[in-house]
C-alpha positions as CSV (number, residue, x, y, z in Angstrom):
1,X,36.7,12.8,-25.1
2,X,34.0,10.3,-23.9
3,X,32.5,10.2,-20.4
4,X,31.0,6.7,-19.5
5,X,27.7,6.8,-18.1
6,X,27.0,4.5,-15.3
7,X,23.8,2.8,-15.6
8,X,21.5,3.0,-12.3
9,X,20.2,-0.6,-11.8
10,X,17.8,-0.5,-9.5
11,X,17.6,-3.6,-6.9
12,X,14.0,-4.6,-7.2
13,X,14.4,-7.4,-4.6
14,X,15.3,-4.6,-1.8
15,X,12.6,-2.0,-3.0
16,X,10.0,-4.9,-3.0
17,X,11.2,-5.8,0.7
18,X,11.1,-2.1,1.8
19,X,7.7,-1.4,0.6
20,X,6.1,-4.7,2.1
21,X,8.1,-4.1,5.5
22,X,5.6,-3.7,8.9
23,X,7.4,-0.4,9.7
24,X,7.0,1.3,6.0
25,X,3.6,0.2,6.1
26,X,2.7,1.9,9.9
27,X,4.8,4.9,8.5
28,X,2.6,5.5,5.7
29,X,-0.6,5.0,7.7
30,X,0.7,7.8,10.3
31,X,1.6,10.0,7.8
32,X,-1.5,9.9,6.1
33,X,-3.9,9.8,9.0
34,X,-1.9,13.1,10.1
35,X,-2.3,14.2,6.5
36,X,-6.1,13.9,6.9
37,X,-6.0,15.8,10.0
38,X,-4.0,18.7,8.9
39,X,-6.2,19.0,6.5
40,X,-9.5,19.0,7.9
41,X,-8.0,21.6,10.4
42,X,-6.7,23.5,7.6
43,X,-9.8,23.4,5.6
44,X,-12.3,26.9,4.9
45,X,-15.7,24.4,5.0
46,X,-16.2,21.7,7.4
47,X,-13.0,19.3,6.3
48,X,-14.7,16.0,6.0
49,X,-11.8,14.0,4.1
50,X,-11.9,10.2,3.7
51,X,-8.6,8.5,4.3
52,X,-7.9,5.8,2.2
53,X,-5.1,3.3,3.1
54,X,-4.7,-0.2,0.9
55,X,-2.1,-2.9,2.0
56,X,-1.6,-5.4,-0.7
57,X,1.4,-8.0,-0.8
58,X,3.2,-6.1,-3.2
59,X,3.1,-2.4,-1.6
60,X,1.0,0.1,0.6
61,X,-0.6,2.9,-0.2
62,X,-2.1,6.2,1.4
63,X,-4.7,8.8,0.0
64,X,-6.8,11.4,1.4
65,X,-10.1,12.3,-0.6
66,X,-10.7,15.3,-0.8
67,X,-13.2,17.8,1.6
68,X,-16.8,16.4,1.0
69,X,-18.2,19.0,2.9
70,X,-17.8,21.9,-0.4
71,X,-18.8,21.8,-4.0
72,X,-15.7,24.2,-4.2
73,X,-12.7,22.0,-5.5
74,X,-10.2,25.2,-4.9
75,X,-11.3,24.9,-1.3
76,X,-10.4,21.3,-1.6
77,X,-7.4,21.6,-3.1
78,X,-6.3,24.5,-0.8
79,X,-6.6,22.3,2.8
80,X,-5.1,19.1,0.8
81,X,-2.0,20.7,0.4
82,X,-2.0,22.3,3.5
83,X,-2.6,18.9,4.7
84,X,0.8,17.4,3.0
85,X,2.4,20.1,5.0
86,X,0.9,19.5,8.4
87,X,2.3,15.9,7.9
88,X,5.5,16.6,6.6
89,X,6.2,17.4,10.5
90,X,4.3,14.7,11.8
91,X,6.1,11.6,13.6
């Protein structure tokens, strides 16, 4: 017996409008901004992140760079993802 796969087609047109749309791009600028500050609250050294947000025509993107304040990349590493938590509650 054969079971017939359905093929997931995603709808590119949709996606594209979603990741251009004012409110996904506000949404991702909160959540990394509260990312940042999680973060530098979170951090062992003195949590200086950069916060990097880019809006092009085709999508936005969020990044938070890492804790310039330590050679340590552990220490880094350690408030970043304590950081993705802190935001994971934010608005």
């Amino acid at each position: 017996m054969t079971v017939a796969r359905s093929r997931f087609r995603p709808n590119r047109q949709k996606i594209a409008e979603f990741l251009t749309a004012p409110q996904t791009r506000a949404l991702i600028e909160r959540k990394t901004r509260a990312a940042e500050r999680a973060a530098a609250a979170a951090s062992e050294a003195d949590g200086q992140f950069r916060t990097d947000i880019e809006t092009g025509e085709r999508r936005v993107r969020g990044a938070v760079l890492g804790d310039y304040s330590t050679a340590d990349p552990d220490v880094s590493r350690r408030a970043l993802l304590r950081g993705l938590d802190g935001a994971r509650g934010a608005d």
